[in-house]
C-alpha positions as CSV (number, residue, x, y, z in Angstrom):
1,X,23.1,-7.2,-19.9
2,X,20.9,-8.1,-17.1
3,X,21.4,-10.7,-14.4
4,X,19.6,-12.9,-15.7
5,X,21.4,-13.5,-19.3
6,X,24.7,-13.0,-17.8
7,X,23.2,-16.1,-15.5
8,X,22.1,-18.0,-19.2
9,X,25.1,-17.3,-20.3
10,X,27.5,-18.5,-18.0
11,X,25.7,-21.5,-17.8
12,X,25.9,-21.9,-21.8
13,X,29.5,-21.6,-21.7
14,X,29.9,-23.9,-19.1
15,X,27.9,-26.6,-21.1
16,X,29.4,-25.9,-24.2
17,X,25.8,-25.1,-25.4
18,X,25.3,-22.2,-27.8
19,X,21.8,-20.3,-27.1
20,X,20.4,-18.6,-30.3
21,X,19.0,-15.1,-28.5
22,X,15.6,-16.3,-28.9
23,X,16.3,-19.7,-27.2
24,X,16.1,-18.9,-23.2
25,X,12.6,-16.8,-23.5
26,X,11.0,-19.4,-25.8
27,X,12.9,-21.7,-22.6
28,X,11.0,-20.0,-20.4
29,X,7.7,-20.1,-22.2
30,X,7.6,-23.4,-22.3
31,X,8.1,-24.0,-18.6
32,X,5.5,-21.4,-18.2
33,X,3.2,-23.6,-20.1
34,X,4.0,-26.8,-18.4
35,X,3.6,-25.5,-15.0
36,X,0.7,-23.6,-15.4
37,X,-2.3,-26.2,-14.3
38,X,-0.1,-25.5,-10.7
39,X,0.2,-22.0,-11.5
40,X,-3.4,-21.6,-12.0
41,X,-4.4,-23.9,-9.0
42,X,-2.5,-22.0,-6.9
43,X,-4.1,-18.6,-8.0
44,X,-7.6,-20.1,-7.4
45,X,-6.6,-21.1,-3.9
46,X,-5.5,-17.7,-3.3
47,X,-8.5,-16.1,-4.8
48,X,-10.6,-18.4,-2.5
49,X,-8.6,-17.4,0.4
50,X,-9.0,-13.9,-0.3
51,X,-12.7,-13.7,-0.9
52,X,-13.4,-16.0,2.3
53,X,-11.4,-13.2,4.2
54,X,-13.3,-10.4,2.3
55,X,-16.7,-12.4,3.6
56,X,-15.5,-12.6,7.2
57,X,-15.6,-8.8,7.4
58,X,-18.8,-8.2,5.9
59,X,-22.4,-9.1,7.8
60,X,-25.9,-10.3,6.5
61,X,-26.6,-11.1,3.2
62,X,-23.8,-9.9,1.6
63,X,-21.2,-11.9,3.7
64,X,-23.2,-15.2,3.1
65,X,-23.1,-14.4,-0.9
66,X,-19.4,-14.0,-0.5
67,X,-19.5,-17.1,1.4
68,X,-21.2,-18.8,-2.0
69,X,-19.3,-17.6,-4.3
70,X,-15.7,-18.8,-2.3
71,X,-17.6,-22.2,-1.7
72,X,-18.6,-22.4,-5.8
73,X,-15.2,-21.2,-6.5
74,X,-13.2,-23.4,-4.5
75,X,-15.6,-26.3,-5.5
76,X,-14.1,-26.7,-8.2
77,X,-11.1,-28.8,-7.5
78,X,-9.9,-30.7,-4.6
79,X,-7.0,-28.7,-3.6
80,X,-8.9,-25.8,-3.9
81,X,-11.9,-27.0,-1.8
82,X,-8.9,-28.3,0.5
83,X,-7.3,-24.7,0.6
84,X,-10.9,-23.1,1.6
85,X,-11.3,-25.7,4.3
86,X,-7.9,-24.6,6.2
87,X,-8.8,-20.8,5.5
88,X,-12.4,-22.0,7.1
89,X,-10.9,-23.2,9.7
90,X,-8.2,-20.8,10.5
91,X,-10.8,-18.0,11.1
92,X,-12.8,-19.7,13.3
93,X,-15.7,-20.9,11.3
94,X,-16.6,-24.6,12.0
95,X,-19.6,-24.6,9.4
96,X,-17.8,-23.7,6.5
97,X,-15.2,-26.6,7.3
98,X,-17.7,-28.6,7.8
99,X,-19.4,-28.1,5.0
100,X,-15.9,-28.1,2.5
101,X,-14.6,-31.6,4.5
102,X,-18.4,-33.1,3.4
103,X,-17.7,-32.2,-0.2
104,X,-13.8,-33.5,-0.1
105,X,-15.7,-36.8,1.5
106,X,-17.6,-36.6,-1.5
107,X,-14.9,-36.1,-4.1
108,X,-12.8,-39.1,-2.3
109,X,-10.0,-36.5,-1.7
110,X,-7.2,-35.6,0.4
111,X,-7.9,-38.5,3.0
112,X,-5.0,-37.5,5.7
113,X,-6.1,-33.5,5.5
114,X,-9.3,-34.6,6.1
115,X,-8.5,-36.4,8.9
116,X,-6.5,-34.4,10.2
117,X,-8.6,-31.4,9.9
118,X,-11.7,-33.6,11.5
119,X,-9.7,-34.5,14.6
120,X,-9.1,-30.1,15.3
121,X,-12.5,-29.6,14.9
122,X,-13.3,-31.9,17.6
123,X,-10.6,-31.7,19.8
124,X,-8.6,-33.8,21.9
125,X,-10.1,-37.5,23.0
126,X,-10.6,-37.5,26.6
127,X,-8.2,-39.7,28.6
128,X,-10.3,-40.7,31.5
129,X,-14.1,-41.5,31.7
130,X,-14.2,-38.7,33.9
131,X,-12.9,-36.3,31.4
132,X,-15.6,-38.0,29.0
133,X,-18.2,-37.1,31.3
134,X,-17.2,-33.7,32.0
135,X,-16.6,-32.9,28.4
136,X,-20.2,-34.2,27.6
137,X,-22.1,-32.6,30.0
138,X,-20.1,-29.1,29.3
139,X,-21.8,-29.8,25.7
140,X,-25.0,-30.2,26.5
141,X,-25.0,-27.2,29.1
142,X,-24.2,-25.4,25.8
143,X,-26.9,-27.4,23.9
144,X,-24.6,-29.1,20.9
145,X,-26.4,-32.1,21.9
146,X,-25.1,-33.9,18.3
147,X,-22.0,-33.3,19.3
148,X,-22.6,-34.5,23.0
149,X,-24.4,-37.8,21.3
150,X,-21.4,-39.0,19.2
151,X,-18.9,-38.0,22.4
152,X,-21.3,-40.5,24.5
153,X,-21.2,-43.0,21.6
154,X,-17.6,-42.9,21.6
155,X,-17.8,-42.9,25.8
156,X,-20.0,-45.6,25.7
157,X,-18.0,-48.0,23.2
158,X,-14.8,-47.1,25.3
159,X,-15.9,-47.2,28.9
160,X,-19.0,-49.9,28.2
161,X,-19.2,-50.8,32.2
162,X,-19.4,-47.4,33.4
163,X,-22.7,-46.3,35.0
164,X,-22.4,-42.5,34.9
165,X,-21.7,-42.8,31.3
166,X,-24.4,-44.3,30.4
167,X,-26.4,-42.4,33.1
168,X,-26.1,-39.5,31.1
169,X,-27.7,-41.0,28.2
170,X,-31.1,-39.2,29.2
171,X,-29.7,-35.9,28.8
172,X,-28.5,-36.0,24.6
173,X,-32.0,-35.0,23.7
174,X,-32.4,-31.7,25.2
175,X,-33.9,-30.3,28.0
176,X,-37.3,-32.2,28.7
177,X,-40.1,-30.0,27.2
178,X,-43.2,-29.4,29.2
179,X,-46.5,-30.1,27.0
């Protein structure tokens, strides 16, 4: 006897319940079957995970067909889609979160992930006005001027009197072009 039925039958004595030998694997096959929509969720999340990993080492083509085929695959449920967008994020790759927290939006799921994921991909608030104008200028040196517009937006709504933040309005749209 194995672990296992020495374990079932322990636990039958001490019940007083009497187990025909066929009643603890049909026991177990029915818990099989009632937890296997988690089961299988949970094998699709890993089988995202693992093919978004897969993608990160390849280049080109091929790593943006892997990067389909997780996004297909994961689009199928919520916690899935969820699952890719933490993997997404954990490597690095703001687009792919992006583009997963746009279709959990969509689907009306996961509200406090989402949030929370939204709030690391931008970062901590600034504190100060100063810290608002430094982090917006330090983003349009790098040219993410979308990014710079909606930290001046936010700037603007908290800090409405100051003058250097709205000075620096002129500078969201790029550098000026010559014609």
């Amino acid at each position: 006897m194995g672990g296992f039925t020495q374990l079932i039958d322990l636990f039958a004595r001490l019940t007083g319940w009497s187990l025909p030998p066929w009643g603890a694997p049909l026991g177990i096959l029915a818990l099989l079957v009632l937890f296997s929509p988690w089961i299988l969720a949970n094998v699709r999340s890993a089988n995202t995970r693992k093919l978004l990993t897969h993608a990160a080492r390849e280049s080109g083509t091929r790593r943006e067909e892997l990067e389909k085929e997780a996004f297909t695959l994961a689009s199928r449920t919520p916690d899935s889609l969820l699952a890719f967008a933490i993997e997404a994020h954990q490597q690095g790759r703001r687009a792919l979160t992006e583009r997963a927290l746009a279709a959990l939006e969509a689907q009306n799921a996961h509200h406090f992930e989402v949030a929370r994921l939204r709030r690391e991909l931008r970062g901590p608030s600034p504190t100060t006005a100063l810290d608002a104008i430094l982090l917006i200028e330090r983003l349009v040196s790098s040219g993410v001027y979308p990014e710079a517009r909606r930290r001046w937006t936010e700037a603007r709504q908290r800090w409405p009197n100051d003058p250097e933040i709205a000075a620096l309005e002129s500078t969201l749209d790029g550098p000026p072009t010559d014609p």
